[in-house]
C-alpha positions in Angstrom: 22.4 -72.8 -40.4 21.5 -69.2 -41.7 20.1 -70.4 -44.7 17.6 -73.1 -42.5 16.6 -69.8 -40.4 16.0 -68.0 -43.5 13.6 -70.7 -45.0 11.8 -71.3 -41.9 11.4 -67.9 -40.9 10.0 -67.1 -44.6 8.1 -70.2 -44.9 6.3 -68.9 -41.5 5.9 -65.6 -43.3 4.4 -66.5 -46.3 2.2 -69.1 -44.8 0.2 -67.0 -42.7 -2.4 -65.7 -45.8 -2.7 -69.1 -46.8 -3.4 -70.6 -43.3 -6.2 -67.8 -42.7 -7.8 -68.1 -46.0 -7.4 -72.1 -46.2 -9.0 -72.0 -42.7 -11.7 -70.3 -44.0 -12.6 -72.4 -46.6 -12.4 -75.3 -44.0 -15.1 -73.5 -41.9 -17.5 -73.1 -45.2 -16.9 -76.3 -46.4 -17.6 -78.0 -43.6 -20.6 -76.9 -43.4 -21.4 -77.7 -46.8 -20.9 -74.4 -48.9 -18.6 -74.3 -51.6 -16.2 -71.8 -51.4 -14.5 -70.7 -54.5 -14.8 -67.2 -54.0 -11.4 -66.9 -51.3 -9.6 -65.2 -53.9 -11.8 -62.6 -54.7 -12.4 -62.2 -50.4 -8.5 -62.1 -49.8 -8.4 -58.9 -52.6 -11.3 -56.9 -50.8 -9.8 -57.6 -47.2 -6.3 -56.7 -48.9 -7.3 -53.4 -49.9 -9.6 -52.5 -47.2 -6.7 -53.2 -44.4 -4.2 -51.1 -46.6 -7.1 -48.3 -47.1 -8.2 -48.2 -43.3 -4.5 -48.8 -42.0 -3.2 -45.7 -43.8 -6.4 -43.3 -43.0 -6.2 -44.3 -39.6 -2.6 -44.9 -39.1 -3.8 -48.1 -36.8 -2.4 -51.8 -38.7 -4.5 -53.6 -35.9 -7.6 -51.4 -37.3 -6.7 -52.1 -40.7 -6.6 -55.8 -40.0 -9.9 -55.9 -38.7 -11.1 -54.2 -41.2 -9.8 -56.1 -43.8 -11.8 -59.1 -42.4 -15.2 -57.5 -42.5 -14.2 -56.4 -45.6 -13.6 -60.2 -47.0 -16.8 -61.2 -45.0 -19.1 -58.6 -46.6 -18.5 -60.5 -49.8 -19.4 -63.3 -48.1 -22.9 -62.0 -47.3 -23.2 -62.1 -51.0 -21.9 -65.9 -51.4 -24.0 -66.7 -48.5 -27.7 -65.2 -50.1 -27.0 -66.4 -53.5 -25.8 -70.2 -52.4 -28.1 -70.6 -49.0 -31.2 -68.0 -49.3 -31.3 -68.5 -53.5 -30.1 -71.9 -54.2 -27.6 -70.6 -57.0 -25.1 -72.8 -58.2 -22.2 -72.7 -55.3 -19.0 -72.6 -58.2 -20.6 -69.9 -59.7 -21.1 -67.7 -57.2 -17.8 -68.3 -55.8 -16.5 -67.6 -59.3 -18.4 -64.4 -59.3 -17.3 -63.5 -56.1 -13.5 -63.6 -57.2 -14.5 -60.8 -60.2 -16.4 -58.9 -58.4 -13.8 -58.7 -55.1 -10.6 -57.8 -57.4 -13.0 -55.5 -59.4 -14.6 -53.5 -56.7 -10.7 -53.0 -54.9 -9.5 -51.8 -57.8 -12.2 -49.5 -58.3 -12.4 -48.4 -54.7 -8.3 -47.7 -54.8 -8.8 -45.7 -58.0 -12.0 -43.8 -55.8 -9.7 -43.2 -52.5 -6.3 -42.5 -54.4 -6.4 -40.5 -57.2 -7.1 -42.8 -60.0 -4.1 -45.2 -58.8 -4.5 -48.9 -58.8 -2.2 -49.0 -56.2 -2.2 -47.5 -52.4 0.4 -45.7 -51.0 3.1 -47.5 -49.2 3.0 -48.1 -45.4 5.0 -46.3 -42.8 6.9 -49.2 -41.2 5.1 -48.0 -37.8 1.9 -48.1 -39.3 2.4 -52.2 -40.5 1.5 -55.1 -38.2 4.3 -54.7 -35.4 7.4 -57.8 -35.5 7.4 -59.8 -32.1 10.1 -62.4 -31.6 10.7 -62.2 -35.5 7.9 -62.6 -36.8 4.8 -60.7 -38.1 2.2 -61.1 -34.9 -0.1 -62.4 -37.5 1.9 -65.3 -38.1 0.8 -66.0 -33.9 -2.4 -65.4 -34.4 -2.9 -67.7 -37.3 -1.2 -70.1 -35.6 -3.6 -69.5 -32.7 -7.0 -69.2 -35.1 -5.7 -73.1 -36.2 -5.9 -74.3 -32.1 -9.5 -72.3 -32.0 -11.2 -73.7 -35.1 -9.3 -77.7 -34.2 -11.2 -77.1 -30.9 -14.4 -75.8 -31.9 -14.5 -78.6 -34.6 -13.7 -81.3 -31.3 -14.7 -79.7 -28.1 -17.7 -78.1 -28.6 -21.6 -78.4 -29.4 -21.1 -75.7 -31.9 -18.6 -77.2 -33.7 -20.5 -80.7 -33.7 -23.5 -78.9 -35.3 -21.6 -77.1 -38.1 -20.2 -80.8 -39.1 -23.7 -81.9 -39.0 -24.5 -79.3 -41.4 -22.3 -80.1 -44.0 -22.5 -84.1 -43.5 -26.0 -84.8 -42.6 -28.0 -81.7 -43.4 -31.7 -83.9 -43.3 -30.8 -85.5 -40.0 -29.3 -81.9 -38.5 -32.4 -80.4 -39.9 -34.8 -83.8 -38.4 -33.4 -82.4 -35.0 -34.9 -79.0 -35.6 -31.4 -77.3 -36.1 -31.6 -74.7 -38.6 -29.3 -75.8 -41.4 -29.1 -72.5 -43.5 -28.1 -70.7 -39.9 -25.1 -72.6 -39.8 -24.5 -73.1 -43.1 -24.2 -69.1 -43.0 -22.1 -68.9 -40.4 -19.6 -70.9 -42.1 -19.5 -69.0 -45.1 -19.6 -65.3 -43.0 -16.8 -66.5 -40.9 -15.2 -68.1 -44.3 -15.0 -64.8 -45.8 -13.6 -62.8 -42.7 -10.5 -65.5 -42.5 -10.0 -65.1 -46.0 -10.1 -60.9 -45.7 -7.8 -61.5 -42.9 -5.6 -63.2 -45.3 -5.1 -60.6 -47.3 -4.7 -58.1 -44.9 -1.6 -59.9 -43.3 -0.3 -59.4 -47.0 -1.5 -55.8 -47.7 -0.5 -54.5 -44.4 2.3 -57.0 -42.7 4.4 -59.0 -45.6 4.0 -56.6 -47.9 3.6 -52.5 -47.0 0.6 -51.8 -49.9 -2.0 -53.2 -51.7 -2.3 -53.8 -55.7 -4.2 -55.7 -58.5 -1.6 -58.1 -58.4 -1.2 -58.6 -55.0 -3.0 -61.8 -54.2 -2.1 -63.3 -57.8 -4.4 -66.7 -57.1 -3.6 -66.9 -53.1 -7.0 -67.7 -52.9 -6.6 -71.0 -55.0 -3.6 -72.2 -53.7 -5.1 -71.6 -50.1 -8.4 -74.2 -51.6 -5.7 -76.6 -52.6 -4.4 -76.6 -49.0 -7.8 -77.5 -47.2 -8.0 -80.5 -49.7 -4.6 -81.5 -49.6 -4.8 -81.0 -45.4 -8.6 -83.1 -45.6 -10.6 -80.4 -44.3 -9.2 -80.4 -40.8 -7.7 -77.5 -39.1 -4.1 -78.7 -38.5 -3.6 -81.2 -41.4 -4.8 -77.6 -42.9 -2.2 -75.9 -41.2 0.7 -78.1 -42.4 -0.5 -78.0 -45.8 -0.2 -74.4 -46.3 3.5 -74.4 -44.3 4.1 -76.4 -47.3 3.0 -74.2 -50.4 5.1 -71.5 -47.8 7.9 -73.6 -48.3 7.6 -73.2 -51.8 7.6 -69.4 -52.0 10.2 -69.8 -49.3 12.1 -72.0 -51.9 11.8 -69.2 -54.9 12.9 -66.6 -52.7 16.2 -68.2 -51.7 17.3 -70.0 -54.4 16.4 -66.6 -56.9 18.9 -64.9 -54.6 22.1 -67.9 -54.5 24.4 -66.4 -57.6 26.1 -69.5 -57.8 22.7 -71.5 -58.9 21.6 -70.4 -62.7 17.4 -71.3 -62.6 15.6 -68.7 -64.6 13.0 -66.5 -62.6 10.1 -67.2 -64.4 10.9 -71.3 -63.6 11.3 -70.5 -60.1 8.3 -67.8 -59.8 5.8 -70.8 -61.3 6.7 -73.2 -58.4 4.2 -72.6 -55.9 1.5 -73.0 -58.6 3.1 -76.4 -60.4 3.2 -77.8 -56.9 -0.7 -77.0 -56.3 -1.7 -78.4 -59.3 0.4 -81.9 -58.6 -1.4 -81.7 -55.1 -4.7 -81.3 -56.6 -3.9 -84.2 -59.3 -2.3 -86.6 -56.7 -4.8 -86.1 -54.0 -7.7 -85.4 -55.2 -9.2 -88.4 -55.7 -7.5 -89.4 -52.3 -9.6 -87.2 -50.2 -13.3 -87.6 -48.6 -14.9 -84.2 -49.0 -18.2 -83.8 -46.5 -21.1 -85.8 -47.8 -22.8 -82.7 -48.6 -20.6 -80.6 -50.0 -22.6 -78.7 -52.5 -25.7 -79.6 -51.7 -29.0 -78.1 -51.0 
């Protein structure tokens, strides 16, 4: 019984970054934008929570902050795949240097020459209610929001449109590149909230290695859950399973599995998703295009 609680209260735990990020990338997507750049958006929102958490001494702050943070690198995915019709992989691509190279550089700016922040006062993290990290709630919460924006609402409906049937969306004098836009702005503050329920809640700092490809396990998610929120959801409880795993079996003496075997898990269990489902999916019918 205590080791079930212990992997679903973990597999909660660990989930969360990937269920904000892989939400994001549903909410891009959707609307037609690549989105390869979540890794590099999870680092800037990683370090921008830990920064503004421990100058302020506010973890709600810091979480915030950590999203604008992710979605100001989204401005820059958004003009170069919307506004200047650049190759969407690239970008995104570009957008995971130059995230994990401006963090680092900004750390080194703030602290000293460190690559790494200071670590949090437990006070100053995001508080535990009912044990759990509140930002495990309020992913599960963002999931509800974005199934019933998707379902419920005009909004929702026009994003889809967006991403499926950008010439008829655009024939009924919607403005494709506004939504398109949103998707990717909104992408990018999901994915720095991601990283700042790591930076700040999970773990009580922020460093280069922090994320450690996050970001692409969070992409392999939204394919694996089919672009919708919940399917989403369940996919990245999954991959959380998986760290969950690592974690409990690296700590049983009695079972002899090498730490580098079990610390590769999460990522050989992404790439059998991607292989085995790839070709399984229905991406939107514009995914990528102009």
């Amino acid at each position: 019984m205590k080791a079930f609680l212990f992997l679903f209260s973990t597999t909660l735990m660990y989930s969360t970054p990937l269920i904000f990020t892989a939400l994001g990338g549903v909410l891009s997507e959707k609307s037609g934008v690549i989105n390869i750049g979540l890794e590099g958006m999870m680092t800037m929102g990683a370090f921008i929570a830990s920064l503004v958490a421990i100058k302020t001494g506010n973890p709600w702050l810091g979480f915030i902050a950590g999203g604008l943070g992710g979605m100001l690198l989204a401005v820059l995915h958004a003009l170069a795949s919307i506004r200047y019709k650049a190759n969407q992989v690239v970008s995104g691509m570009a957008i995971n240097f130059l995230g994990s190279g401006i963090a680092v550089f900004l750390c080194r700016l703030f602290f000293e020459g460190t690559s790494m922040t200071p670590p949090l006062d437990l006070e100053k993290k995001i508080p535990v209610w009912m044990g759990q990290y509140a930002t495990v709630y309020i992913a599960i919460a963002t999931t509800i929001l974005i199934w019933f924006i998707f379902t419920k609402t005009i909004f929702g409906l026009r994003l889809i449109s967006a991403g499926e049937h950008p010439k008829s969306t655009d024939a009924a004098g919607l403005n494709v590149a506004w939504y398109r836009s949103l998707g990717v702005l909104f992408s990018g503050f999901l994915a720095g909230l991601g990283g700042a329920s790591l930076s700040i809640a999970i773990v009580s700092n922020f460093r280069p290695t922090l994320i450690s490809g996050q970001g692409f396990i969070a992409i392999a998610a939204l394919i694996f859950g089919k672009w919708k929120p919940v399917e989403t959801m369940a996919a990245c409880l999954f991959f959380g399973l998986s760290q969950a795993l690592v974690i409990f079996l690296g700590g049983q003496e009695n079972i002899a599995i090498s730490s580098q075997l079990l610390s590769i898990l999460p990522y050989v269990l992404t790439l059998i998703v991607l292989v085995g489902f790839m070709g399984k999916t229905t991406s939107p019918s514009a995914l990528g295009a102009e």
